[in-house]
VEXLUM-213866 format. One record per atom (N, C-alpha, C, O): residue number from 1; chain; atom name; x, y, z. Coordinates in nm, 4 decimals. Layout:
SITE fifi roza zado       px       py       pz
SITE  NUM    A   CA        X        Y        Z
...
END
This chain:
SITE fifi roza zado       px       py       pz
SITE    1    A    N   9.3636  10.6049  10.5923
SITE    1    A   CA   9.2708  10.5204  10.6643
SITE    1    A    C   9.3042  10.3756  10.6306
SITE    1    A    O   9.2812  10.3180  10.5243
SITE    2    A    N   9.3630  10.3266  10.7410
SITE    2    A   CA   9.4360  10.1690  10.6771
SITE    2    A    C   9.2782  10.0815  10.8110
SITE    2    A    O   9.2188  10.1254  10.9095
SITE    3    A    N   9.2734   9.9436  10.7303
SITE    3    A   CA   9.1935   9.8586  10.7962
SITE    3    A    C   9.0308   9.9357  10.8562
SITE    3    A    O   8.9669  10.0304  10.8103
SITE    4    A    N   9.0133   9.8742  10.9379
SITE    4    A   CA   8.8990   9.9006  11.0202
SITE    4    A    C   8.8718  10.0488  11.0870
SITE    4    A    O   8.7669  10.0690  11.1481
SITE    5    A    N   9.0088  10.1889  11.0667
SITE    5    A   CA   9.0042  10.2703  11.1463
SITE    5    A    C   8.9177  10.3661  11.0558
SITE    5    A    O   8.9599  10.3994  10.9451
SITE    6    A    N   8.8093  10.4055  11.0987
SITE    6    A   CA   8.7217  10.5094  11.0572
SITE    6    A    C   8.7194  10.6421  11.1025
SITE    6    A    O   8.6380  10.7303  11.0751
SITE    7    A    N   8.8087  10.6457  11.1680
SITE    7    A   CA   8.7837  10.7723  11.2643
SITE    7    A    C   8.8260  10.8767  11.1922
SITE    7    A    O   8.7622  10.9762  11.2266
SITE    8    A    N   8.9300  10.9088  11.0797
SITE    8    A   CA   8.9394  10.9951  10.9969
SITE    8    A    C   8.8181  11.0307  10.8925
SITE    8    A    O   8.7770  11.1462  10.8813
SITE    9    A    N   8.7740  10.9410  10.8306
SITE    9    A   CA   8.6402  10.9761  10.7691
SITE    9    A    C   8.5128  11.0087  10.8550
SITE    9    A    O   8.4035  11.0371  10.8060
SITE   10    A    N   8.5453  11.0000  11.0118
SITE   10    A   CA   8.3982  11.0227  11.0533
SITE   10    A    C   8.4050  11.2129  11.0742
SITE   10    A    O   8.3296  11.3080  11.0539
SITE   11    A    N   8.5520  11.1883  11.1293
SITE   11    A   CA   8.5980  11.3259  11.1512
SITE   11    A    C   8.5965  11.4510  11.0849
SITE   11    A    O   8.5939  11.5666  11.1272
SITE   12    A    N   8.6001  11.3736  10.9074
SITE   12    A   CA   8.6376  11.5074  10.8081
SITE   12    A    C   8.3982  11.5072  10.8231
SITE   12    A    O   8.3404  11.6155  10.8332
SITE   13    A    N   8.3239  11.3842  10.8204
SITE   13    A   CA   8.1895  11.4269  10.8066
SITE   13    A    C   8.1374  11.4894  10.9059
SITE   13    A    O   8.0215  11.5291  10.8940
SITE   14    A    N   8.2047  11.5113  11.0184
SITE   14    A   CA   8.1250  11.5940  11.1279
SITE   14    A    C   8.2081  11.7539  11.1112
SITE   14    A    O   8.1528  11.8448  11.1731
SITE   15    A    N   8.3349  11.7910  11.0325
SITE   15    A   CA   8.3550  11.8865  11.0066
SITE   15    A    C   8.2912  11.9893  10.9156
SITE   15    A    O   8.2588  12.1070  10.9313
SITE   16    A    N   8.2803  11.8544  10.7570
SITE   16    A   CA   8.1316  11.9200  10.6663
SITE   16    A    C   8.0216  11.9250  10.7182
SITE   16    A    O   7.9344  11.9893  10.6596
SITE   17    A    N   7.9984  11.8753  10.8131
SITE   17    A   CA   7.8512  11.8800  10.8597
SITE   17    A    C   7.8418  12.0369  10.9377
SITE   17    A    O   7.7663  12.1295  10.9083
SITE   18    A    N   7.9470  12.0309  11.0478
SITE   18    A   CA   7.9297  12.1641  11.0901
SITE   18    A    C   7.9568  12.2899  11.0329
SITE   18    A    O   7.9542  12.3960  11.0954
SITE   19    A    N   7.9946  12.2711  10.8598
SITE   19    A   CA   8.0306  12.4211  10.8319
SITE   19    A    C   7.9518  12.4722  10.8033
SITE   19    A    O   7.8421  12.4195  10.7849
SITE   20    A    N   7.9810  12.6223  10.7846
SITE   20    A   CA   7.8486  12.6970  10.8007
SITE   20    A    C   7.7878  12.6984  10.6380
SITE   20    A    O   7.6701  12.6992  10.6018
SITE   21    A    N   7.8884  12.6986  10.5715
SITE   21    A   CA   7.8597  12.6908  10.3935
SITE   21    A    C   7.9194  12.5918  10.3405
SITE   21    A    O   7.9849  12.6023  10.2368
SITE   22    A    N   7.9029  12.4767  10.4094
SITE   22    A   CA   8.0172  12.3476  10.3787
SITE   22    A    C   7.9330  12.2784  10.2501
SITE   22    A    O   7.8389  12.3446  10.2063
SITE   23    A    N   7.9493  12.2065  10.2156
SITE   23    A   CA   7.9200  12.1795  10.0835
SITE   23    A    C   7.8046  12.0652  10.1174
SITE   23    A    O   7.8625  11.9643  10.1576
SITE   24    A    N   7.6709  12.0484  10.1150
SITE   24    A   CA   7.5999  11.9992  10.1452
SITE   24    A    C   7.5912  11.8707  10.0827
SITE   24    A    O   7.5507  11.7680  10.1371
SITE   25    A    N   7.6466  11.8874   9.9216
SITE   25    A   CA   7.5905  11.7767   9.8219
SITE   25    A    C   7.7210  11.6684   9.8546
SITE   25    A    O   7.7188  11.5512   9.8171
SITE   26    A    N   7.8219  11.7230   9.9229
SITE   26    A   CA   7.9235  11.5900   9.9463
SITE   26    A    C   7.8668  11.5083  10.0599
SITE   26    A    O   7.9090  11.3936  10.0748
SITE   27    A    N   7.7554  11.5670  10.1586
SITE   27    A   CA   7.7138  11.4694  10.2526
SITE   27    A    C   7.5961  11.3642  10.2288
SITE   27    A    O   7.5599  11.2571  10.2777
SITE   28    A    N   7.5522  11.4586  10.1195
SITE   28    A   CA   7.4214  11.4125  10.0160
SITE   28    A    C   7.2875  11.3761  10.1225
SITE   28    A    O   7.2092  11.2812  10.1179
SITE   29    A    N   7.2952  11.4894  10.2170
SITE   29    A   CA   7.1716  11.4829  10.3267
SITE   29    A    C   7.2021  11.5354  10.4443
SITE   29    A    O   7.3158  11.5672  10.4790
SITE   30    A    N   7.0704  11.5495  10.5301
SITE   30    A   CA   7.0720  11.6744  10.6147
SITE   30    A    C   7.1592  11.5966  10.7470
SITE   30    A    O   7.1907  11.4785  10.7621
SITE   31    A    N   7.1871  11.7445  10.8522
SITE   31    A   CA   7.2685  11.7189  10.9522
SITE   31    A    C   7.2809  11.5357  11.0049
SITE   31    A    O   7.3680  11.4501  10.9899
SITE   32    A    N   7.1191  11.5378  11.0830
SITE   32    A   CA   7.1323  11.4048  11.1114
SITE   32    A    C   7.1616  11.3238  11.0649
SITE   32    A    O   7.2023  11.2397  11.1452
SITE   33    A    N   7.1670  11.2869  10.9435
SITE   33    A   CA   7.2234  11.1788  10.8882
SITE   33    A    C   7.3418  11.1925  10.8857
SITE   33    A    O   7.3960  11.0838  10.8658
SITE   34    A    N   7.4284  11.2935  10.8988
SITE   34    A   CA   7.5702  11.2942  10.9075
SITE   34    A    C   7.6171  11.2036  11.0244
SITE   34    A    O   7.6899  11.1049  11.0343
SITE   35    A    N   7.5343  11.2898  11.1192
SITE   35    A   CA   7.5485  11.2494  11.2266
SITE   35    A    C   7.5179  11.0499  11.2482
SITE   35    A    O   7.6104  10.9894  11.3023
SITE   36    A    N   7.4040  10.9744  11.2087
SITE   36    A   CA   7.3758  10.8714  11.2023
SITE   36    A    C   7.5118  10.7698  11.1493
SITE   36    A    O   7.5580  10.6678  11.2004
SITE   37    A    N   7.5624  10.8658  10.9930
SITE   37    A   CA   7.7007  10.8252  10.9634
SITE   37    A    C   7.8294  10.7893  11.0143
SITE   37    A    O   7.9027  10.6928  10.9924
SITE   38    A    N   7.8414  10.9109  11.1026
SITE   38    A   CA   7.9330  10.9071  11.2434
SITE   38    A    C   7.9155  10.7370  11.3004
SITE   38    A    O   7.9709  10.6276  11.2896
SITE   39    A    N   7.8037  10.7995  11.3637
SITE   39    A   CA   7.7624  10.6530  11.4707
SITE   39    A    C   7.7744  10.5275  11.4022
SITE   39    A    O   7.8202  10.4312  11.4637
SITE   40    A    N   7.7295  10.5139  11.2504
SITE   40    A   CA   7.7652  10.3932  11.2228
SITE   40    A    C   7.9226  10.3637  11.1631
SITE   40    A    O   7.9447  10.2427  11.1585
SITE   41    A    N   8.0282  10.4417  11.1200
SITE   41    A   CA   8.1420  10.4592  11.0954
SITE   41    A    C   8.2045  10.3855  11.2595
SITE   41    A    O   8.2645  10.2780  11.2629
SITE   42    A    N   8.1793  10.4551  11.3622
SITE   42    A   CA   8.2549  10.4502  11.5015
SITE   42    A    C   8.1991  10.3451  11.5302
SITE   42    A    O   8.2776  10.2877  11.6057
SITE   43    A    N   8.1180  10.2884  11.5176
SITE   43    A   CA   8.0542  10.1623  11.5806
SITE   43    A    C   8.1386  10.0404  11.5667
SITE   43    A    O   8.1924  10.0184  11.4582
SITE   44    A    N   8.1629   9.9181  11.7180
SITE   44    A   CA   8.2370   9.8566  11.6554
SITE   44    A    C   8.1427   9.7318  11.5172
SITE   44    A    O   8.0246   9.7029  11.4981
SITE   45    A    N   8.2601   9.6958  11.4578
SITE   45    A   CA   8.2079   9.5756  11.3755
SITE   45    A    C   8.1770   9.4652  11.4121
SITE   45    A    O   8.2300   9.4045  11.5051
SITE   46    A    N   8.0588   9.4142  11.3206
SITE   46    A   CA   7.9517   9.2867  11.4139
SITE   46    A    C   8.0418   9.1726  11.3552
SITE   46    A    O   8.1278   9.1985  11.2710
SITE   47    A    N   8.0241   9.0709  11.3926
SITE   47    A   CA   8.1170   8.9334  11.3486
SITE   47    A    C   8.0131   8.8747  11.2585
SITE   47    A    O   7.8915   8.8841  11.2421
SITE   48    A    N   8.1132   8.8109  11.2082
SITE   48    A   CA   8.0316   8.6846  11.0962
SITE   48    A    C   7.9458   8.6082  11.1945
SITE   48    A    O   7.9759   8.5757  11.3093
SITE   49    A    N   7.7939   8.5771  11.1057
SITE   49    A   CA   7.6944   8.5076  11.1556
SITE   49    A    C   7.7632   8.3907  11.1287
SITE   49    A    O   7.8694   8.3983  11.0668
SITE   50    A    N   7.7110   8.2611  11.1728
SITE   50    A   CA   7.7407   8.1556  11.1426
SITE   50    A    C   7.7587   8.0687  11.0169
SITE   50    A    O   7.8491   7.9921  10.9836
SITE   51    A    N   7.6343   8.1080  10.9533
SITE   51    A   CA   7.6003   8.0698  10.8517
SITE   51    A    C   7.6961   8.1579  10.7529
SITE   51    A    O   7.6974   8.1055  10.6415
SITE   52    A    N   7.7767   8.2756  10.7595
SITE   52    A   CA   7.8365   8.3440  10.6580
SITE   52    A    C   7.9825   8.3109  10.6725
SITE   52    A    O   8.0629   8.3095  10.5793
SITE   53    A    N   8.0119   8.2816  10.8128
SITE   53    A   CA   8.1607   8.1915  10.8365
SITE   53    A    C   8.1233   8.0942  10.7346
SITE   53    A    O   8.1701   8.1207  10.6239
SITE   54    A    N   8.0510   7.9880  10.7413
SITE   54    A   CA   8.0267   7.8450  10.6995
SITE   54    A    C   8.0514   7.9047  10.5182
SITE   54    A    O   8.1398   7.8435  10.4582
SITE   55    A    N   8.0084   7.9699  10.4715
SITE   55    A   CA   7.9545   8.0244  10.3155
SITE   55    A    C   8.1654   8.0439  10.2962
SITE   55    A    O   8.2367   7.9785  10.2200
SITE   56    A    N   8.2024   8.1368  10.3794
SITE   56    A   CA   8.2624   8.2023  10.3734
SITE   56    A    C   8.4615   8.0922  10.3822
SITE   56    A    O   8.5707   8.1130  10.3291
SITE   57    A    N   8.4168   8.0027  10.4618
SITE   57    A   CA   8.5011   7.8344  10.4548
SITE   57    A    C   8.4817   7.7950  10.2758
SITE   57    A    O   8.5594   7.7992  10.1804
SITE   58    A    N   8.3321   7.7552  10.2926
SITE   58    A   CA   8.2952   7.6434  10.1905
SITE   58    A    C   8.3039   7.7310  10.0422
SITE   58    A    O   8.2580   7.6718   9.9445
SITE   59    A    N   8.3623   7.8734  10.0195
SITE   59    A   CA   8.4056   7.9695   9.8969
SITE   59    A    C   8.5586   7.9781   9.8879
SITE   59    A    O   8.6239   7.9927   9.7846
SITE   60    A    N   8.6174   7.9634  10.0468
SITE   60    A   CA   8.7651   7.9577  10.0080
SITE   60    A    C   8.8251   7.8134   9.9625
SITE   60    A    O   8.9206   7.8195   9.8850
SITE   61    A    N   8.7806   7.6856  10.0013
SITE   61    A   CA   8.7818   7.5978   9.9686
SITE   61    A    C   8.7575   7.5379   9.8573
SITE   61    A    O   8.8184   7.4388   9.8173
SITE   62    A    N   8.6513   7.6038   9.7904
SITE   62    A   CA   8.6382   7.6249   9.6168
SITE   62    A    C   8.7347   7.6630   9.5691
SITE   62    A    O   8.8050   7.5748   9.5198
SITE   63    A    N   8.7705   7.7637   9.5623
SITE   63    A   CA   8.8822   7.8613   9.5160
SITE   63    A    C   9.0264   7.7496   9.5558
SITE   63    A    O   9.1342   7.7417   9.4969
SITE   64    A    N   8.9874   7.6900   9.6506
SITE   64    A   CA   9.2030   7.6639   9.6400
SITE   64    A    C   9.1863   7.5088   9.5723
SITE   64    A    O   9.2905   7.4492   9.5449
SITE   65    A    N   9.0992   7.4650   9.5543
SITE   65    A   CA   9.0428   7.3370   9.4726
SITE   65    A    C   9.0621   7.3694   9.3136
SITE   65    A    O   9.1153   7.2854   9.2411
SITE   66    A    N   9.0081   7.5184   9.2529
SITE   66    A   CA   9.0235   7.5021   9.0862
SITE   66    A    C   9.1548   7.5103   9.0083
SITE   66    A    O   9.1658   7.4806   8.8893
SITE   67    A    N   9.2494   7.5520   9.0845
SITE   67    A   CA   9.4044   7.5149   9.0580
SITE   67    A    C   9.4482   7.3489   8.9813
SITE   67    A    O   9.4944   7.3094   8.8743
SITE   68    A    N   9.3796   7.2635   9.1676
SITE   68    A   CA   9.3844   7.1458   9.0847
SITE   68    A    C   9.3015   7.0289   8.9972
SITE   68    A    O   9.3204   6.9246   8.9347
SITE   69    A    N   9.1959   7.1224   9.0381
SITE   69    A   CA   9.0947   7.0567   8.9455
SITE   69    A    C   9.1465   7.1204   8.8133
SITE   69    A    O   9.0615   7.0732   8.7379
SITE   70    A    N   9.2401   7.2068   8.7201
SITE   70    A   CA   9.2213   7.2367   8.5857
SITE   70    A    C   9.3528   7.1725   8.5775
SITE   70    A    O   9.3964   7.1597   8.4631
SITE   71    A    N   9.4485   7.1156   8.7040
SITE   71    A   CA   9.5511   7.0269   8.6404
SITE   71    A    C   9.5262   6.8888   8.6023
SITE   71    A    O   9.5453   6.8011   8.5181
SITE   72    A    N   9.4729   6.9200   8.7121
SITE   72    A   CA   9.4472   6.7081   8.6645
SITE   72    A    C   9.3432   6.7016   8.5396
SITE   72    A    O   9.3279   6.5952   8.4796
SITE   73    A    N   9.2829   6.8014   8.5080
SITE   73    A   CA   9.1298   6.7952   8.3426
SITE   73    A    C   9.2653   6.7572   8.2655
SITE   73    A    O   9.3103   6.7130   8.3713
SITE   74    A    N   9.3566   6.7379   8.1870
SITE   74    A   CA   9.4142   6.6938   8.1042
SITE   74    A    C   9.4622   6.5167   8.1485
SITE   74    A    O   9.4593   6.4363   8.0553
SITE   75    A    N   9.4888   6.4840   8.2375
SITE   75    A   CA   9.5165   6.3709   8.2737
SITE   75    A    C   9.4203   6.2773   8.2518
SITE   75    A    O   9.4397   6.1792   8.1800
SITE   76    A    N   9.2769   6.3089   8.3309
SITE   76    A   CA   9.1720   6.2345   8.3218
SITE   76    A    C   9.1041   6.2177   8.1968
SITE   76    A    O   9.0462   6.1147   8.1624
SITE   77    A    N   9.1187   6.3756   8.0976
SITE   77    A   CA   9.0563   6.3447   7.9628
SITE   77    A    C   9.1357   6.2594   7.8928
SITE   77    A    O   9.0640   6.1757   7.8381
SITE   78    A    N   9.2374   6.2441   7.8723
SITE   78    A   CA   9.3517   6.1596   7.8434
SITE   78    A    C   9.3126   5.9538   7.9090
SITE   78    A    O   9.3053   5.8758   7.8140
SITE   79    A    N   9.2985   5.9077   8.0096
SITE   79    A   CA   9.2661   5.8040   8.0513
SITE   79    A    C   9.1549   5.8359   8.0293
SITE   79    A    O   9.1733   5.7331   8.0945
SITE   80    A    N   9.0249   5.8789   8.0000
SITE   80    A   CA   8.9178   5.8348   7.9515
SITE   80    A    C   8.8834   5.8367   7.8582
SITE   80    A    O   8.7711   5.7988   7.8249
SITE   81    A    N   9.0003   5.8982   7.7575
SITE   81    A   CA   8.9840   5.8335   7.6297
SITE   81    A    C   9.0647   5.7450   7.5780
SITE   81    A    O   9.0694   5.7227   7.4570
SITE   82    A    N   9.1585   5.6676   7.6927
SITE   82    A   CA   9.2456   5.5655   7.6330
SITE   82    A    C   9.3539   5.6031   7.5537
SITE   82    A    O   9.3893   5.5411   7.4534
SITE   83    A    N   9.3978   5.6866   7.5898
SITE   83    A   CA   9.5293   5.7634   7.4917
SITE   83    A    C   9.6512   5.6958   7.5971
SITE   83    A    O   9.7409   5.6260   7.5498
SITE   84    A    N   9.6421   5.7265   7.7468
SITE   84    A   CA   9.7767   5.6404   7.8357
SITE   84    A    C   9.6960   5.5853   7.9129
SITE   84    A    O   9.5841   5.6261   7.9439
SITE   85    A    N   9.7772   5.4402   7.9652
SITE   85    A   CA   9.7399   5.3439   8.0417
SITE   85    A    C   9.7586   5.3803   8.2015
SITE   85    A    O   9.8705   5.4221   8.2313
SITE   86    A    N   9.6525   5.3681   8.3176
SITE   86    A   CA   9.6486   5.3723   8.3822
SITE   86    A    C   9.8131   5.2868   8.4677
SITE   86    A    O   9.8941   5.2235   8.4000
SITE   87    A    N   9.8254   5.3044   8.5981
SITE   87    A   CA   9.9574   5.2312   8.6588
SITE   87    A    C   9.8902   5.1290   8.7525
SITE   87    A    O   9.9590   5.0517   8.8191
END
């Protein structure tokens, strides 16, 4: 099951679901909910709300920032304590 394709896992739960002595505790609940499982497995996927794009920018942008924010922490502690002269 590579990426987004569900259709193998919906497939093997509607097989346990229909057996006749299939193992109940791997579905961990009765038919319908197998079934509910299905439907939400096959369903397509909803897009980022707006607000979770925006979260979702303003976290990768963090992240490619602490690289150089922990290079330059030696430079600046260095000129603010007067150890090398600014250019």
């Amino acid at each position: 099951m590579t990426g987004r394709d569900t259709r193998p896992l919906a497939t093997a739960l509607v097989v346990l679901a229909s057996a006749a002595h299939g193992p109940a505790s791997a579905l961990a609940a009765a038919g319908t909910d197998a079934v509910r499982r299905v439907q939400r497995l096959l369903a397509p996927a909803e897009p980022l709300s707006r607000v979770h794009r925006h979260l979702l920018r303003a976290g990768a942008a963090a992240l490619a920032l602490v690289p150089l924010l922990l290079a330059l922490t030696p430079a600046v502690v260095a000129l603010a304590l007067g150890r090398i002269q600014p250019m």
